[in-house]
C-alpha positions as CSV (number, residue, x, y, z in Angstrom):
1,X,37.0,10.2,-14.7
2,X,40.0,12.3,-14.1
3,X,43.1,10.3,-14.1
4,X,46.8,11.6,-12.2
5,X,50.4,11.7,-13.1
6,X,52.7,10.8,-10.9
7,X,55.7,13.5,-10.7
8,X,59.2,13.0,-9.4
9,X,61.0,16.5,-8.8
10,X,64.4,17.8,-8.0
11,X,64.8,20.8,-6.1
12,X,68.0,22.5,-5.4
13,X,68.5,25.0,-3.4
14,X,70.1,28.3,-3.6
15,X,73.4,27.3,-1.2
16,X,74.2,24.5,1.1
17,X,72.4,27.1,4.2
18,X,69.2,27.5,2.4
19,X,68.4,23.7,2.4
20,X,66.3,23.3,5.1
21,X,63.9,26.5,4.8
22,X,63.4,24.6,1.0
23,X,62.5,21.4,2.1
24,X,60.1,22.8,4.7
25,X,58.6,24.9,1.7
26,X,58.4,22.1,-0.6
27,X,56.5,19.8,2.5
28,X,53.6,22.4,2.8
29,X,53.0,21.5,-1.1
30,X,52.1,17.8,0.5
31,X,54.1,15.7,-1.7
32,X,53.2,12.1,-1.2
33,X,57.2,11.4,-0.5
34,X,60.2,13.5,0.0
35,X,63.8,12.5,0.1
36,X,67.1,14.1,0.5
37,X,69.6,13.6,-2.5
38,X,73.4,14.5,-1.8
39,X,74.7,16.6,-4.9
40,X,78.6,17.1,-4.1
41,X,80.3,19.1,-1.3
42,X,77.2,19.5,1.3
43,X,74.8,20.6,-1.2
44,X,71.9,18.3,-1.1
45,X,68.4,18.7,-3.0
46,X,64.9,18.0,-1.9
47,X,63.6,15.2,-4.2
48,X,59.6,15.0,-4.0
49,X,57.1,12.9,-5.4
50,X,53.4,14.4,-6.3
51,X,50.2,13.3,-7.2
52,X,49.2,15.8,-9.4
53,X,45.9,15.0,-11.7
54,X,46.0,14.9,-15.1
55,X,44.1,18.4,-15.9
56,X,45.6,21.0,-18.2
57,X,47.7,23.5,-16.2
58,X,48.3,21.4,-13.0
59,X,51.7,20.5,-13.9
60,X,52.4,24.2,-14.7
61,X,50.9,25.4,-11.6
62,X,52.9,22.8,-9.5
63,X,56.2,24.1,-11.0
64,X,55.0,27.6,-10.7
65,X,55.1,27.0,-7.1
66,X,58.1,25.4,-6.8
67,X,59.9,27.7,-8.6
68,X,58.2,30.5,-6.4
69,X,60.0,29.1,-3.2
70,X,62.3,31.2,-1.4
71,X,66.0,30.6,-1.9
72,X,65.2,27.8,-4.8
73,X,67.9,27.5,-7.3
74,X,66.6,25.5,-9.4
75,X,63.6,22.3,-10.1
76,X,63.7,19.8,-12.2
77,X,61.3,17.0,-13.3
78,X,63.6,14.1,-12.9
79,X,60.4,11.2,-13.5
80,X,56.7,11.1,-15.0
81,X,54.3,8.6,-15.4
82,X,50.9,7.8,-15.1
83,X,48.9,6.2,-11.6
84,X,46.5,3.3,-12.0
Protein backbone atom coordinates (compact mmCIF):
# COMPACT_ATOMS: atom_id res chain seq x y z
CA UNK A 1 0.00 0.00 0.00
CA UNK A 2 1.17 3.31 -1.25
CA UNK A 3 1.04 5.87 1.39
CA UNK A 4 0.87 10.21 0.53
CA UNK A 5 2.52 13.28 1.73
CA UNK A 6 0.73 16.00 2.38
CA UNK A 7 2.47 19.23 0.67
CA UNK A 8 1.90 22.88 1.61
CA UNK A 9 3.41 25.24 -1.25
CA UNK A 10 4.07 28.89 -1.83
CA UNK A 11 3.84 30.32 -5.10
CA UNK A 12 4.77 33.74 -5.97
CA UNK A 13 4.17 35.24 -8.77
CA UNK A 14 6.15 37.15 -11.23
CA UNK A 15 4.47 40.89 -10.37
CA UNK A 16 1.45 41.99 -8.45
CA UNK A 17 -0.50 41.69 -12.45
CA UNK A 18 0.40 38.17 -12.97
CA UNK A 19 -1.40 36.91 -9.83
CA UNK A 20 -4.42 35.82 -11.06
CA UNK A 21 -3.32 33.92 -14.44
CA UNK A 22 -0.98 31.92 -11.42
CA UNK A 23 -3.57 30.98 -9.31
CA UNK A 24 -5.77 29.82 -12.09
CA UNK A 25 -2.66 27.68 -13.25
CA UNK A 26 -1.93 26.32 -9.96
CA UNK A 27 -6.01 25.29 -9.60
CA UNK A 28 -5.85 23.05 -12.77
CA UNK A 29 -3.00 21.10 -10.72
CA UNK A 30 -6.18 20.24 -8.28
CA UNK A 31 -4.72 21.03 -5.04
CA UNK A 32 -7.01 19.82 -2.26
CA UNK A 33 -6.91 23.74 -0.86
CA UNK A 34 -5.72 26.99 -2.07
CA UNK A 35 -5.40 30.23 -0.24
CA UNK A 36 -4.31 33.65 -0.92
CA UNK A 37 -1.28 34.91 1.26
CA UNK A 38 -0.59 38.86 1.22
CA UNK A 39 3.31 39.37 0.85
CA UNK A 40 3.79 43.31 1.26
CA UNK A 41 2.62 46.18 -1.20
CA UNK A 42 -0.15 44.15 -3.28
CA UNK A 43 1.87 41.27 -3.97
CA UNK A 44 0.06 38.26 -2.77
CA UNK A 45 1.03 34.40 -3.36
CA UNK A 46 -0.98 31.38 -4.13
CA UNK A 47 -0.50 29.04 -1.09
CA UNK A 48 -1.75 25.35 -2.10
CA UNK A 49 -2.07 22.16 -0.36
CA UNK A 50 -1.49 18.67 -2.33
CA UNK A 51 -1.94 15.23 -1.98
CA UNK A 52 0.83 13.95 -3.58
CA UNK A 53 1.67 9.99 -2.93
CA UNK A 54 4.61 8.92 -1.57
CA UNK A 55 6.32 7.41 -4.90
CA UNK A 56 9.79 8.44 -5.94
CA UNK A 57 9.64 11.40 -8.30
CA UNK A 58 6.21 12.78 -7.47
CA UNK A 59 7.33 15.48 -5.48
CA UNK A 60 9.84 16.38 -8.26
CA UNK A 61 7.27 16.22 -10.85
CA UNK A 62 4.78 18.40 -8.80
CA UNK A 63 7.52 21.18 -8.48
CA UNK A 64 8.41 20.64 -12.04
CA UNK A 65 5.05 21.89 -12.78
CA UNK A 66 4.83 24.49 -10.71
CA UNK A 67 7.87 25.89 -11.59
CA UNK A 68 6.74 25.45 -15.30
CA UNK A 69 3.79 27.97 -14.81
CA UNK A 70 3.70 31.07 -16.69
CA UNK A 71 4.70 34.25 -14.98
CA UNK A 72 5.84 32.19 -11.62
CA UNK A 73 8.55 33.75 -9.73
CA UNK A 74 9.20 31.54 -7.55
CA UNK A 75 7.63 28.07 -5.24
CA UNK A 76 8.44 27.10 -2.20
CA UNK A 77 7.58 24.09 0.04
CA UNK A 78 6.58 26.01 3.10
CA UNK A 79 4.99 22.34 5.04
CA UNK A 80 5.39 18.41 4.66
CA UNK A 81 4.06 15.67 6.43
CA UNK A 82 2.69 12.45 6.04
CA UNK A 83 -1.54 11.59 5.65
CA UNK A 84 -3.04 8.77 7.76
Amino acid sequence: MVGAVIVVVRVLPDSVEDFGSVKIAVENLAPKRIEEEPIAFGLKAVKATFLVPEIDGKMDELEEKLNSIEHVGSVEIVGMSRSL
